[in-house]
C-alpha positions as CSV (number, residue, x, y, z in Angstrom):
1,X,60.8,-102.2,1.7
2,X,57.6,-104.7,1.7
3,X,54.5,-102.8,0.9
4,X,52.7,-104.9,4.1
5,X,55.3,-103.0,6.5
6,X,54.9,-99.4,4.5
7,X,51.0,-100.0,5.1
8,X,51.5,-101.3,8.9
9,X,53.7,-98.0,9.9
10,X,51.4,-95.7,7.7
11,X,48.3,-96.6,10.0
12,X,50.0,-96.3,13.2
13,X,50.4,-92.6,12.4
14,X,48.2,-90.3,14.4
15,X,45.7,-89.1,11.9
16,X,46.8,-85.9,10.4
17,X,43.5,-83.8,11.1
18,X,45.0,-83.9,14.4
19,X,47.0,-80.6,15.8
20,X,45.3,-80.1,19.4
21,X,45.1,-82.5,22.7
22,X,42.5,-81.4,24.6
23,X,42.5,-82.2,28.8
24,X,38.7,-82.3,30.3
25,X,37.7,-83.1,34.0
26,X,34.4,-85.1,34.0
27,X,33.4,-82.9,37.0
28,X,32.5,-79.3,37.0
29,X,29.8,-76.8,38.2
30,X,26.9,-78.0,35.9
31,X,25.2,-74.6,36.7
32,X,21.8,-76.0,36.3
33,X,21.7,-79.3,38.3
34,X,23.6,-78.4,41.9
35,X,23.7,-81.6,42.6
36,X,25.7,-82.7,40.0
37,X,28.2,-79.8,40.7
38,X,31.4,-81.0,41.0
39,X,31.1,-84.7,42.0
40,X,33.1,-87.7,40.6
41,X,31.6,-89.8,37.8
42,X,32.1,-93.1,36.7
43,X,33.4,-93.8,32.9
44,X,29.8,-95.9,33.0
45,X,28.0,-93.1,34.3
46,X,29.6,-90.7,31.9
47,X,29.0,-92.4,28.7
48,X,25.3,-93.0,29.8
49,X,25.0,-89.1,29.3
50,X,27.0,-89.5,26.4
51,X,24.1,-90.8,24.3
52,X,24.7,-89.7,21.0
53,X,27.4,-92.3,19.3
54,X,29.8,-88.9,18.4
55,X,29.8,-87.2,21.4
56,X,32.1,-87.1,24.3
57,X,36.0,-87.1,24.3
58,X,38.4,-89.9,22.9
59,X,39.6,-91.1,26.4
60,X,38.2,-91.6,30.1
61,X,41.3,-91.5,32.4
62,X,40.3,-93.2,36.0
63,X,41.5,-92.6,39.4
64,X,43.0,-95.8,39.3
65,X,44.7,-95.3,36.1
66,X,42.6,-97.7,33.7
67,X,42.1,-95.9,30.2
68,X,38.5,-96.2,28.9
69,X,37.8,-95.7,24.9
70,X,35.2,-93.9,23.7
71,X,34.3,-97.0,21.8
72,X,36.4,-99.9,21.9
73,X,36.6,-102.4,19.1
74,X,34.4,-105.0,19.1
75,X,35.5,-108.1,21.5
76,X,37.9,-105.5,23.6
77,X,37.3,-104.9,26.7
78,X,36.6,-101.9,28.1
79,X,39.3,-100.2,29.5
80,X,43.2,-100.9,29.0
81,X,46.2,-100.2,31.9
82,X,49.3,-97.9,30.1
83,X,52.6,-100.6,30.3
84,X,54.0,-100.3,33.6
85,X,57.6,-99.7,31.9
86,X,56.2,-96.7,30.3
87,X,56.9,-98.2,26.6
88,X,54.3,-98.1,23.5
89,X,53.9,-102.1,22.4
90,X,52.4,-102.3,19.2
91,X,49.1,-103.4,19.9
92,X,48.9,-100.1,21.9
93,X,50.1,-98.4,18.8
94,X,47.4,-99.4,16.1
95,X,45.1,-99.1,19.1
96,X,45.8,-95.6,19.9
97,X,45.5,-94.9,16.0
98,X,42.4,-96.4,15.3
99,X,40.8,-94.8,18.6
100,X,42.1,-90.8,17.3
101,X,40.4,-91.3,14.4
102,X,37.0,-90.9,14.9
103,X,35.8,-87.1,15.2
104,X,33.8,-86.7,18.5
105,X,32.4,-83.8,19.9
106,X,34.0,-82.3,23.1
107,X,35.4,-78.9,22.6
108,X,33.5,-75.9,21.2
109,X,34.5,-75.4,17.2
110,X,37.7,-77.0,17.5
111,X,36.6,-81.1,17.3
112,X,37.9,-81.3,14.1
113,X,41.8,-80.3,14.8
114,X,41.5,-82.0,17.9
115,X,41.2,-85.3,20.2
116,X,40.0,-85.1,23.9
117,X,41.2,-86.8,27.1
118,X,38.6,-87.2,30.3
119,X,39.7,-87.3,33.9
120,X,37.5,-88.9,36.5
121,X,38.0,-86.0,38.6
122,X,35.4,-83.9,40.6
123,X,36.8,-80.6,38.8
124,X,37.8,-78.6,42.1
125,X,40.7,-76.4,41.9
126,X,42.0,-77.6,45.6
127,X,41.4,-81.6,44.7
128,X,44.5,-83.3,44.1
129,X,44.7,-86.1,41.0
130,X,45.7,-89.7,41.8
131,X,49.0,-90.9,41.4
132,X,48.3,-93.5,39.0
133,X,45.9,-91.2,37.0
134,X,48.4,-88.7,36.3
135,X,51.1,-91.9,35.3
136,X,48.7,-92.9,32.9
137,X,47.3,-89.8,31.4
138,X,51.3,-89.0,30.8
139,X,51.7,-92.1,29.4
140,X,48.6,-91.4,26.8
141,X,49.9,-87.7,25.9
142,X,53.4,-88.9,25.3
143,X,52.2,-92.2,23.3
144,X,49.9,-89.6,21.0
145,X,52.9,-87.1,20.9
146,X,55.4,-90.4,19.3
147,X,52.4,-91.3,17.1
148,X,52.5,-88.0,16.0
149,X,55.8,-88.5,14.7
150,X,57.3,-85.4,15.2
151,X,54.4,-83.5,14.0
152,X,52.9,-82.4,17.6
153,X,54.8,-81.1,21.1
154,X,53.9,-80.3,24.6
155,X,52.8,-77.2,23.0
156,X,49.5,-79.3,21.4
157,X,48.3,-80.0,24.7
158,X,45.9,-77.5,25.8
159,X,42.8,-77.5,28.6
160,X,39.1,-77.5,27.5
161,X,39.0,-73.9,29.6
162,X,41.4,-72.3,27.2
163,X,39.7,-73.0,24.3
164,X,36.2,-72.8,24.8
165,X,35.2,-68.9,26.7
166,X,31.8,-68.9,26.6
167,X,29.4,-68.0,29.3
168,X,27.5,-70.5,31.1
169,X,24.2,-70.2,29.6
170,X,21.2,-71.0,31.5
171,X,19.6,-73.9,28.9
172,X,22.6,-76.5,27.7
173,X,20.8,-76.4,24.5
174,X,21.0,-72.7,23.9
175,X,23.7,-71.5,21.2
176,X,22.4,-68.4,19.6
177,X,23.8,-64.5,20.8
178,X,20.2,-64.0,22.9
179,X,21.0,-66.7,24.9
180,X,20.3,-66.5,28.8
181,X,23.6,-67.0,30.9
182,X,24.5,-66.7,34.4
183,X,25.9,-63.8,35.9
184,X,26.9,-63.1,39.4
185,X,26.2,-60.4,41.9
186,X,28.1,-57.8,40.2
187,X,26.6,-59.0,36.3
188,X,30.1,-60.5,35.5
189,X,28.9,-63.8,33.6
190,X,30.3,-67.1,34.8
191,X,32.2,-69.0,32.3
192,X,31.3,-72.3,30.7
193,X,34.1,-74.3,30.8
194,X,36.5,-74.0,33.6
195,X,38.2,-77.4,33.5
196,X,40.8,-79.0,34.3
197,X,42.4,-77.2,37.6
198,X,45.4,-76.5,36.8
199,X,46.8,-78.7,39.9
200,X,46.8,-81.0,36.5
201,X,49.5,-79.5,34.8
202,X,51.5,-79.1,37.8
203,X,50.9,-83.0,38.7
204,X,52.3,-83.4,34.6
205,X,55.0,-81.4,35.4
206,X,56.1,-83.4,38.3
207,X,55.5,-86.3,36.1
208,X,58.3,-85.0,33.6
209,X,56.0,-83.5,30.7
210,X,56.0,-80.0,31.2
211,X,53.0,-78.0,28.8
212,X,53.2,-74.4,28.0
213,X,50.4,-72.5,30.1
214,X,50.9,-69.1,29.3
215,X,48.2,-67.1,28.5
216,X,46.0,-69.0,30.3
217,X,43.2,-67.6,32.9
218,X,44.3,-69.9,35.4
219,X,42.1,-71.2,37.9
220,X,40.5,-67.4,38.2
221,X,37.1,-68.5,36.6
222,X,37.0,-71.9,38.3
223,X,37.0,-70.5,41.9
224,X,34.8,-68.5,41.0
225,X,32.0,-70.9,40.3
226,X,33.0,-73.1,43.2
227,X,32.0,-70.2,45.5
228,X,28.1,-70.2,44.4
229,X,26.3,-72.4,47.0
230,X,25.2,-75.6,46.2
231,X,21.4,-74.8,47.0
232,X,22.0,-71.5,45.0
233,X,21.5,-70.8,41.2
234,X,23.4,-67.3,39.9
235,X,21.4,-65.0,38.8
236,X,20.6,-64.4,35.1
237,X,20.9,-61.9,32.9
238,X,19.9,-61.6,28.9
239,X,21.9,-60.1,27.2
Protein backbone atom coordinates (compact mmCIF):
# COMPACT_ATOMS: atom_id res chain seq x y z
CA UNK A 1 0.00 0.00 0.00
CA UNK A 2 1.47 3.73 -0.88
CA UNK A 3 2.71 5.35 2.27
CA UNK A 4 0.74 8.80 0.84
CA UNK A 5 -2.66 6.73 1.24
CA UNK A 6 -1.50 5.00 4.80
CA UNK A 7 -0.84 8.84 5.89
CA UNK A 8 -4.21 10.23 4.20
CA UNK A 9 -6.53 7.38 6.17
CA UNK A 10 -4.32 7.72 9.40
CA UNK A 11 -5.38 11.50 9.73
CA UNK A 12 -8.94 11.12 8.96
CA UNK A 13 -9.17 9.08 12.17
CA UNK A 14 -10.81 10.86 15.04
CA UNK A 15 -8.14 11.63 17.42
CA UNK A 16 -7.70 8.91 19.99
CA UNK A 17 -7.85 11.27 23.18
CA UNK A 18 -11.42 11.11 22.21
CA UNK A 19 -14.01 8.74 24.13
CA UNK A 20 -17.00 11.29 25.09
CA UNK A 21 -19.46 13.47 22.73
CA UNK A 22 -20.74 16.00 24.60
CA UNK A 23 -24.49 17.78 23.60
CA UNK A 24 -24.76 21.63 25.01
CA UNK A 25 -27.74 24.11 24.44
CA UNK A 26 -26.32 27.65 23.96
CA UNK A 27 -29.28 28.73 26.23
CA UNK A 28 -29.86 28.19 29.82
CA UNK A 29 -30.77 30.02 33.13
CA UNK A 30 -27.45 32.09 33.46
CA UNK A 31 -28.55 32.57 37.23
CA UNK A 32 -26.89 35.83 37.48
CA UNK A 33 -27.88 37.88 34.33
CA UNK A 34 -32.07 37.22 34.09
CA UNK A 35 -32.03 38.54 31.07
CA UNK A 36 -29.91 36.31 29.44
CA UNK A 37 -31.91 33.31 30.90
CA UNK A 38 -32.91 31.14 28.41
CA UNK A 39 -32.83 33.19 25.21
CA UNK A 40 -31.48 32.08 21.63
CA UNK A 41 -27.97 33.14 20.71
CA UNK A 42 -26.32 33.58 17.60
CA UNK A 43 -23.02 31.37 16.77
CA UNK A 44 -21.55 35.31 16.36
CA UNK A 45 -22.94 36.27 19.62
CA UNK A 46 -21.69 33.11 21.28
CA UNK A 47 -18.12 33.13 20.20
CA UNK A 48 -18.02 36.91 21.15
CA UNK A 49 -18.32 35.54 24.87
CA UNK A 50 -16.08 32.97 23.88
CA UNK A 51 -12.98 35.16 24.16
CA UNK A 52 -10.37 33.03 25.15
CA UNK A 53 -8.95 31.11 21.77
CA UNK A 54 -9.55 27.43 23.87
CA UNK A 55 -12.81 27.89 25.16
CA UNK A 56 -16.15 26.88 24.01
CA UNK A 57 -17.25 23.55 22.34
CA UNK A 58 -16.09 22.11 18.94
CA UNK A 59 -19.35 22.78 16.99
CA UNK A 60 -22.25 25.48 16.88
CA UNK A 61 -25.35 23.56 15.41
CA UNK A 62 -28.01 26.37 14.07
CA UNK A 63 -31.64 26.33 13.74
CA UNK A 64 -31.23 26.27 10.25
CA UNK A 65 -28.90 23.43 10.29
CA UNK A 66 -25.53 25.27 9.22
CA UNK A 67 -22.59 23.79 11.34
CA UNK A 68 -20.26 26.47 12.71
CA UNK A 69 -16.44 25.51 13.76
CA UNK A 70 -14.94 26.59 16.63
CA UNK A 71 -12.28 27.86 14.42
CA UNK A 72 -12.30 27.21 10.84
CA UNK A 73 -9.15 26.94 8.78
CA UNK A 74 -7.92 29.85 7.46
CA UNK A 75 -9.83 30.90 3.90
CA UNK A 76 -12.98 28.65 5.04
CA UNK A 77 -15.90 30.00 5.60
CA UNK A 78 -17.64 30.05 8.48
CA UNK A 79 -20.08 27.59 8.72
CA UNK A 80 -20.65 24.34 6.42
CA UNK A 81 -24.29 22.53 5.54
CA UNK A 82 -24.15 18.32 6.45
CA UNK A 83 -24.63 16.62 2.55
CA UNK A 84 -28.15 16.50 1.99
CA UNK A 85 -27.73 12.60 1.09
CA UNK A 86 -26.49 12.11 4.51
CA UNK A 87 -22.94 10.74 3.17
CA UNK A 88 -19.29 11.81 4.66
CA UNK A 89 -17.33 13.21 1.33
CA UNK A 90 -13.87 13.51 2.07
CA UNK A 91 -13.25 16.96 2.47
CA UNK A 92 -15.78 16.62 5.30
CA UNK A 93 -13.63 13.85 6.60
CA UNK A 94 -10.21 15.52 7.06
CA UNK A 95 -12.37 18.44 8.09
CA UNK A 96 -14.09 16.87 10.83
CA UNK A 97 -10.55 15.48 11.93
CA UNK A 98 -8.71 18.41 12.03
CA UNK A 99 -11.60 20.41 13.83
CA UNK A 100 -11.69 17.30 16.96
CA UNK A 101 -8.37 17.83 17.55
CA UNK A 102 -7.92 20.80 19.29
CA UNK A 103 -8.73 20.56 23.19
CA UNK A 104 -11.38 23.24 24.12
CA UNK A 105 -12.89 23.85 27.21
CA UNK A 106 -16.68 23.08 27.59
CA UNK A 107 -17.39 20.36 30.13
CA UNK A 108 -16.19 20.38 33.77
CA UNK A 109 -12.85 17.90 34.15
CA UNK A 110 -13.74 15.85 31.29
CA UNK A 111 -12.28 18.27 28.05
CA UNK A 112 -9.62 16.19 27.58
CA UNK A 113 -11.60 12.70 26.73
CA UNK A 114 -14.10 14.66 25.07
CA UNK A 115 -15.38 17.00 22.07
CA UNK A 116 -18.55 19.28 22.47
CA UNK A 117 -21.44 19.99 20.15
CA UNK A 118 -23.55 23.54 20.70
CA UNK A 119 -27.24 23.96 19.76
CA UNK A 120 -28.69 27.38 19.07
CA UNK A 121 -31.41 26.58 21.28
CA UNK A 122 -33.02 28.67 24.15
CA UNK A 123 -32.45 25.67 26.60
CA UNK A 124 -36.26 25.20 27.71
CA UNK A 125 -37.47 21.77 28.48
CA UNK A 126 -40.95 22.52 26.51
CA UNK A 127 -39.09 24.18 23.24
CA UNK A 128 -39.02 21.99 20.42
CA UNK A 129 -35.55 21.70 18.07
CA UNK A 130 -35.79 22.51 14.32
CA UNK A 131 -36.07 19.95 11.93
CA UNK A 132 -33.02 20.72 10.03
CA UNK A 133 -31.05 21.24 13.33
CA UNK A 134 -31.69 17.86 14.54
CA UNK A 135 -30.81 16.37 10.59
CA UNK A 136 -27.66 18.03 10.92
CA UNK A 137 -26.50 17.49 14.43
CA UNK A 138 -27.28 13.53 13.49
CA UNK A 139 -25.38 13.87 10.67
CA UNK A 140 -22.31 15.31 12.85
CA UNK A 141 -22.66 12.48 15.65
CA UNK A 142 -22.85 9.69 13.17
CA UNK A 143 -19.82 11.32 10.86
CA UNK A 144 -17.63 11.52 14.37
CA UNK A 145 -18.97 7.95 15.39
CA UNK A 146 -17.54 6.44 11.42
CA UNK A 147 -14.40 8.60 12.09
CA UNK A 148 -14.09 6.81 15.13
CA UNK A 149 -13.78 3.80 13.33
CA UNK A 150 -15.39 1.49 15.49
CA UNK A 151 -13.84 2.82 18.51
CA UNK A 152 -17.00 5.01 19.85
CA UNK A 153 -21.07 4.14 19.90
CA UNK A 154 -24.20 5.86 20.70
CA UNK A 155 -23.16 4.99 24.11
CA UNK A 156 -20.22 8.07 23.80
CA UNK A 157 -22.83 10.57 23.46
CA UNK A 158 -23.68 12.00 26.57
CA UNK A 159 -25.45 15.69 27.72
CA UNK A 160 -23.34 18.46 29.40
CA UNK A 161 -26.06 17.99 32.46
CA UNK A 162 -24.83 14.41 33.09
CA UNK A 163 -21.47 15.14 33.44
CA UNK A 164 -21.04 18.26 35.04
CA UNK A 165 -23.42 18.29 38.79
CA UNK A 166 -22.29 21.11 40.27
CA UNK A 167 -24.38 23.82 41.95
CA UNK A 168 -24.89 27.06 40.36
CA UNK A 169 -22.60 29.24 42.14
CA UNK A 170 -23.33 32.78 42.57
CA UNK A 171 -19.76 34.31 40.91
CA UNK A 172 -18.99 32.29 37.38
CA UNK A 173 -15.51 32.68 38.51
CA UNK A 174 -15.87 30.81 41.80
CA UNK A 175 -14.35 27.16 41.92
CA UNK A 176 -13.23 26.48 45.44
CA UNK A 177 -15.59 24.29 48.18
CA UNK A 178 -16.61 27.87 50.07
CA UNK A 179 -18.14 28.99 47.13
CA UNK A 180 -21.57 30.84 47.21
CA UNK A 181 -24.39 29.00 45.23
CA UNK A 182 -27.96 29.34 44.83
CA UNK A 183 -30.39 27.51 46.69
CA UNK A 184 -34.10 27.68 46.52
CA UNK A 185 -36.81 28.15 49.10
CA UNK A 186 -36.36 24.95 50.79
CA UNK A 187 -32.08 25.35 50.62
CA UNK A 188 -32.04 22.58 47.84
CA UNK A 189 -29.18 24.18 45.57
CA UNK A 190 -29.89 24.65 41.90
CA UNK A 191 -27.64 22.90 39.60
CA UNK A 192 -25.22 24.36 37.11
CA UNK A 193 -25.69 22.69 34.11
CA UNK A 194 -29.00 21.57 33.14
CA UNK A 195 -28.62 21.37 29.35
CA UNK A 196 -29.81 19.99 26.71
CA UNK A 197 -33.72 19.06 27.39
CA UNK A 198 -34.02 16.01 26.82
CA UNK A 199 -36.78 16.74 23.91
CA UNK A 200 -33.11 16.40 22.21
CA UNK A 201 -32.64 12.99 22.47
CA UNK A 202 -36.15 12.11 21.70
CA UNK A 203 -35.87 14.39 18.44
CA UNK A 204 -32.43 11.98 17.80
CA UNK A 205 -34.37 9.14 18.37
CA UNK A 206 -36.98 10.00 15.83
CA UNK A 207 -34.05 10.81 13.65
CA UNK A 208 -32.89 7.01 13.85
CA UNK A 209 -29.81 7.43 16.47
CA UNK A 210 -31.06 6.23 19.53
CA UNK A 211 -28.47 7.23 22.80
CA UNK A 212 -28.59 5.41 26.08
CA UNK A 213 -30.14 7.81 28.77
CA UNK A 214 -30.30 5.84 31.71
CA UNK A 215 -29.20 7.12 34.72
CA UNK A 216 -29.86 10.33 33.81
CA UNK A 217 -31.74 13.16 36.01
CA UNK A 218 -33.87 13.99 33.34
CA UNK A 219 -35.25 17.19 32.91
CA UNK A 220 -35.91 17.28 37.01
CA UNK A 221 -33.25 20.07 37.55
CA UNK A 222 -33.98 21.98 34.41
CA UNK A 223 -37.72 22.78 35.38
CA UNK A 224 -36.71 23.51 38.20
CA UNK A 225 -34.63 26.57 37.29
CA UNK A 226 -37.12 27.61 34.65
CA UNK A 227 -39.63 28.15 37.46
CA UNK A 228 -37.47 31.16 39.25
CA UNK A 229 -38.98 34.40 37.85
CA UNK A 230 -37.11 36.31 35.51
CA UNK A 231 -36.91 39.54 37.83
CA UNK A 232 -36.02 37.05 40.67
CA UNK A 233 -32.54 35.87 41.80
CA UNK A 234 -32.64 32.47 44.30
CA UNK A 235 -31.52 32.87 47.28
CA UNK A 236 -27.99 32.03 48.43
CA UNK A 237 -26.63 30.03 50.81
CA UNK A 238 -22.66 29.44 51.80
CA UNK A 239 -22.00 26.54 52.43
Amino acid sequence: MPLAFCLAAAVETLPSRIDTIVLHTLGGPFYGRPEMRFVFLTPEETFALWSRPRFGAHWIVTADGRIWPRHPAKGEPPWFQAPADGTLPPTLRARLVRQAAPVYAHVHGLNQDSVGIELSHSGRSGEAFAEAQVRSLAWLIRSLLELSDGRLTEAAITGHKDLDTRPAYVTDDCRGDRCAYYVDDQGRPYRRRVDPPEGLFAALARAGLAIPRAGSEGDTHLIRAERIAPEALPGVFRP
